[in-house]
N, C-alpha and C positions, 0 to 999 in steps of 0.2 A: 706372961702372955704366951698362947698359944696358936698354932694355926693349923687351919681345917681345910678341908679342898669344898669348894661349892662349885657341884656342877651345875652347867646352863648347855641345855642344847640351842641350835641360832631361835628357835623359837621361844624359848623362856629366855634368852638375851634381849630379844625385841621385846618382847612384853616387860622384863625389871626395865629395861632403854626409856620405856615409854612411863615409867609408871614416877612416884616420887625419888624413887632409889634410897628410902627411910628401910622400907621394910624389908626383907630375905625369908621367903618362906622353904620349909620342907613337907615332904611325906609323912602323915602318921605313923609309918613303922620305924620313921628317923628318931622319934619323941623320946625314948631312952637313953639314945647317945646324945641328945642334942640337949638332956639335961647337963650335962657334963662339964657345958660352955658357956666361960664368965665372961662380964663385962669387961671389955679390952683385952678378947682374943679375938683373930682375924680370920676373916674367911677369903682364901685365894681362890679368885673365880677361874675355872678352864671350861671351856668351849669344846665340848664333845663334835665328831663326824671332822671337825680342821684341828684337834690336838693342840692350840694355843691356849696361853695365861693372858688374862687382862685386866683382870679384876682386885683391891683390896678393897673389903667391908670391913670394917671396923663395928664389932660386937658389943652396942648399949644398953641395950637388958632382953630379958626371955631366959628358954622361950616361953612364949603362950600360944592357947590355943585359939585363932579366929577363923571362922569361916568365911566374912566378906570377902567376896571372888574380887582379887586382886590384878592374876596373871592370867586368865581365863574369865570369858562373860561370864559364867556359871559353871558348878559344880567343881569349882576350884578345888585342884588336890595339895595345893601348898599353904596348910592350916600350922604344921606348928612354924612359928615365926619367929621374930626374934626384928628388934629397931638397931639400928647399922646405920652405920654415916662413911659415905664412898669417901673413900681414901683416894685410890684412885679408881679409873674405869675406862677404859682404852676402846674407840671403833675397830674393828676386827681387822682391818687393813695395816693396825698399829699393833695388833696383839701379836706375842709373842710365841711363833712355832716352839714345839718342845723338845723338835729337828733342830731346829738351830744350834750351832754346834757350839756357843756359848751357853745356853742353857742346858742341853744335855749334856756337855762337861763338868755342868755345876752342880746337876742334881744328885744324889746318893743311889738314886734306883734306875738312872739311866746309865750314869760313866763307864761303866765299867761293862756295859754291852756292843754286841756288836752293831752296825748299820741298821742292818735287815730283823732285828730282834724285837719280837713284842712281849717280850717279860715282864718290861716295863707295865702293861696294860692293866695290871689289876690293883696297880696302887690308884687308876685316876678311875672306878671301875660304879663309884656309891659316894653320893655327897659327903661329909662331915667326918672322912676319911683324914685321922693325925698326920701330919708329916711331921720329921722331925724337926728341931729347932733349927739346924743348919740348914736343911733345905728350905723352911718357911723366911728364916732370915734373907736367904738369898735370895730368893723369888719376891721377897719384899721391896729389895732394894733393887734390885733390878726394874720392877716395874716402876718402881718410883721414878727410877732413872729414867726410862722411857716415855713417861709422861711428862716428862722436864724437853728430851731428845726429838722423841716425835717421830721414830724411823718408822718408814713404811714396809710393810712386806704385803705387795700383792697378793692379792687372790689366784692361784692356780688355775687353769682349766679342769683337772682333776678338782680340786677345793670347790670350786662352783657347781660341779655336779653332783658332790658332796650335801651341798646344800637347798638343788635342788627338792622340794617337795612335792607328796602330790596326797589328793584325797579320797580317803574309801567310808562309803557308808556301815557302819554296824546298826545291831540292834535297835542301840539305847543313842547311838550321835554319830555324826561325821566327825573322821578323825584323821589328822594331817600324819602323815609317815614318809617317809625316804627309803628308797632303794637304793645303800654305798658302795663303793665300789669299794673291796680290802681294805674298810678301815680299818686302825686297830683298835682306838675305844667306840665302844657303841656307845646308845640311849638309855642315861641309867634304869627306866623301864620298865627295856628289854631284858635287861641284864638281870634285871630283881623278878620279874615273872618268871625267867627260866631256873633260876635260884630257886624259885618255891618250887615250882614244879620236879625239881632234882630232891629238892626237899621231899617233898609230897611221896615221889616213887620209893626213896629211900623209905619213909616211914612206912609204906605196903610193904617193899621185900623183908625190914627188919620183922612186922611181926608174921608173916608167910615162914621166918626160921632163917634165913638167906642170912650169907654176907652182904655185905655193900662195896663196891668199887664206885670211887669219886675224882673226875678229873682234880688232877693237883690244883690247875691256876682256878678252880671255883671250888675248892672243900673247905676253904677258913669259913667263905660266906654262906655255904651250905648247910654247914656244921651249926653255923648260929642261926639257921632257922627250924631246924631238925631236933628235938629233943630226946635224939633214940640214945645208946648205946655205943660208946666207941668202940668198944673192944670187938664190935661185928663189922669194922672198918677196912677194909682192904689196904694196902699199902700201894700194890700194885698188882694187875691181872694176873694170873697165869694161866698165858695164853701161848701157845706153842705155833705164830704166826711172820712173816717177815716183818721188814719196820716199817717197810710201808702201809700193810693192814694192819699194825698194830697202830701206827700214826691216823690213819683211817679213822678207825674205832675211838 
């Protein structure tokens, strides 16, 4: 058994909430790694913009590829799939902050930071993202636990504004978006459009001759969408600036 992180932002939560909660779809560019996952490995649901866990799926077969718009009236973008039977699945007033100082004590990629540190952020950052086995065990049993317990953790007044949405017309459709205040995970997305697009620039300057300079906490994800050259990789600037425009930049 293995376990995966499946994100859900509160509107792909409302939409699986509503729907049979058999199926779990992803992105077509998930379709490589999501080969990878066998029947009775677990997908741990976290809740992007509030940083909570709530969720075990329990993985039946897949994936495949469907297009019946499931989570969306139309032009549904979560085609590869995969049949799941809810272990468990927590209302959001029951999910579990990743603040919570039992849970950040217990994870591998939180304990050992400080309060105020979002290093953390790039492990919860892309669905179908491994954790390892201690931290999947634990977060298993912990929500288990909590769905036996029932504790509540309020919504914030920050956390509701969080959640607040609103809508802007494009081209091609209205599309619902939020404006957060400091979160520290975004909309996986967001996160994957500006991916490609670091990608995308990378691949101009490498064949312009250029180095490449790549923020640290996005070069693993960059790097796998980029098929250039490492060796034109920067490590780090050299940039003759204080740290606060070097932090700037």
């Amino acid at each position: 058994m293995a376990y995966f992180i499946d994100l859900f932002s509160p509107e792909t939560y409302e939409a699986f909430s509503r729907s049979t909660r058999t199926i779990s779809g992803f992105r077509q560019r998930h379709k490589n790694i999501a080969e990878r996952i066998k029947p009775g490995d677990v997908f741990i649901c976290y809740l992007t913009r509030l940083s909570r866990w709530f969720g075990l799926l329990e993985v039946l077969d897949g994936p495949y590829i469907d297009q019946t718009p499931i989570f969306v009236p139309e032009s549904d973008p979560f085609i590869v799939r995969f049949h799941v039977r809810p272990k468990v699945w927590l209302d959001i007033d029951k999910a579990l902050p990743i603040h919570d100082s039992i849970i950040w004590n217990g994870l591998s990629f939180t304990r050992d930071l400080g309060d105020g540190s979002n290093a953390w952020t790039g492990k919860v950052r892309g669905s179908l993202v491994k954790l390892d086995d201690d931290d999947g065990k634990f977060l298993s049993n912990i929500l288990t636990a909590q769905a036996k317990n029932g504790l509540e953790y309020p919504i914030s007044e920050l956390e509701a504004r969080r959640l607040d949405t609103h809508t802007i017309t494009r081209a091609d459709k209205v599309v619902s978006v939020s404006v957060p205040e400091e979160v520290e995970d975004v909309e996986e997305f967001e996160v994957r459009e500006s991916i490609q697009i670091q990608a995308l620039l990378a691949t101009i300057g490498a064949k312009m001759g250029m180095t490449i300079w790549i923020p640290k906490s996005d070069r693993a994800l960059v790097l796998n969408e980029w098929d250039g050259d490492n060796s034109q990789i920067l490590e780090r600037l050299p940039l003759n600036y204080d740290d606060t425009t070097l932090k700037t930049i």
